[in-house]
C-alpha positions as CSV (number, residue, x, y, z in Angstrom):
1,X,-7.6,5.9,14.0
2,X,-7.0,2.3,14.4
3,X,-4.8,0.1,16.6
4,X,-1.9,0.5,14.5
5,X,-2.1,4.1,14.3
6,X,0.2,5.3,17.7
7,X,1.4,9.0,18.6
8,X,4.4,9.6,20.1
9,X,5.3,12.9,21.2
10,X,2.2,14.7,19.4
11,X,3.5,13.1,16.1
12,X,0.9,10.7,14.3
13,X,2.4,7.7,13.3
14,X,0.7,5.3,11.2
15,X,2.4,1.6,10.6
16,X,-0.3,0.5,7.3
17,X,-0.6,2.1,4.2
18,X,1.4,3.7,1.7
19,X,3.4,6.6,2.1
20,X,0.7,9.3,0.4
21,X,-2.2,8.0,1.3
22,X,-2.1,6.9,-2.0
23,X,-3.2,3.1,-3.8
24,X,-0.8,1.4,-5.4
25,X,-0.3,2.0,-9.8
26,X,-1.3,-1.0,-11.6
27,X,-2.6,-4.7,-11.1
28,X,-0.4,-7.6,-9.9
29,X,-0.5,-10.5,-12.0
30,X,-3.3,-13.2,-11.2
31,X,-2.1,-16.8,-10.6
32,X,1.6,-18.0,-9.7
33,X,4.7,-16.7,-10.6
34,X,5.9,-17.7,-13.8
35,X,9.3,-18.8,-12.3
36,X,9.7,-20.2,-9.2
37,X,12.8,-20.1,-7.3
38,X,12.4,-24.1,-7.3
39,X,12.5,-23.2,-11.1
40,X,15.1,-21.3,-11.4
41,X,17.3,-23.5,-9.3
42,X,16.3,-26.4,-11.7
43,X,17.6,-24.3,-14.7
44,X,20.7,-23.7,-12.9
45,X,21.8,-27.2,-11.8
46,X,21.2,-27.6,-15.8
47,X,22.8,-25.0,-17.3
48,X,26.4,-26.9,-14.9
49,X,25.5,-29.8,-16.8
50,X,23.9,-31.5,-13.3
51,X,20.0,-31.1,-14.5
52,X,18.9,-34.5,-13.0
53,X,21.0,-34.2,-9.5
54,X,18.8,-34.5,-6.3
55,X,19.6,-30.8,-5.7
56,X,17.2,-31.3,-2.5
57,X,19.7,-33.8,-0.8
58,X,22.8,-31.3,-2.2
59,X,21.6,-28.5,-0.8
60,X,21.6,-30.0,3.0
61,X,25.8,-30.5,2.6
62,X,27.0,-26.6,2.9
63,X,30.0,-27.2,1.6
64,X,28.4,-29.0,-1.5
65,X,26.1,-27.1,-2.1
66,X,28.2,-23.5,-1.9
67,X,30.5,-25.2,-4.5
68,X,27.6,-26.3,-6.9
69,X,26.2,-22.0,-6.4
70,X,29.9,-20.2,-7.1
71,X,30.2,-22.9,-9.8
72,X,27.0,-21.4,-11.0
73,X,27.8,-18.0,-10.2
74,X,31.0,-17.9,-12.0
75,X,29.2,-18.6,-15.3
76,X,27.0,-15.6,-15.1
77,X,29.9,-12.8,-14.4
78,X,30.7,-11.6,-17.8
């Protein structure tokens, strides 16, 4: 095996793959995601009424910026 194949102890361990042996089910999506986190902060500083803030600068004040998220937070718990 390969470099990243090691046995310890007469146990063959293996550190890439999938458990299996198996390939994964399915195709990922070509392209970018559809939603960004950038995005999704964007949607959230606007759903607070604060859509054209400099959420950038905000986010470099902690104590701002933890406000402006349990402010967003607290509209999402139903």
């Amino acid at each position: 095996m390969g470099g990243a194949c090691n046995a310890y102890g007469g146990e063959q361990r293996c550190t890439h793959g999938l458990e299996g042996g198996g390939e994964p089910e399915g195709k990922r999506p070509l392209g970018r995601p559809w939603r960004r986190w950038e995005n999704n902060i964007k949607m959230d500083l606007h759903e607070v009424g604060r859509g054209r803030m400099d959420w950038i600068g905000l986010a470099q004040d902690r104590d701002r910026w933890g406000a402006l998220v349990n402010a967003v937070m607290s509209l999402r718990v139903p």
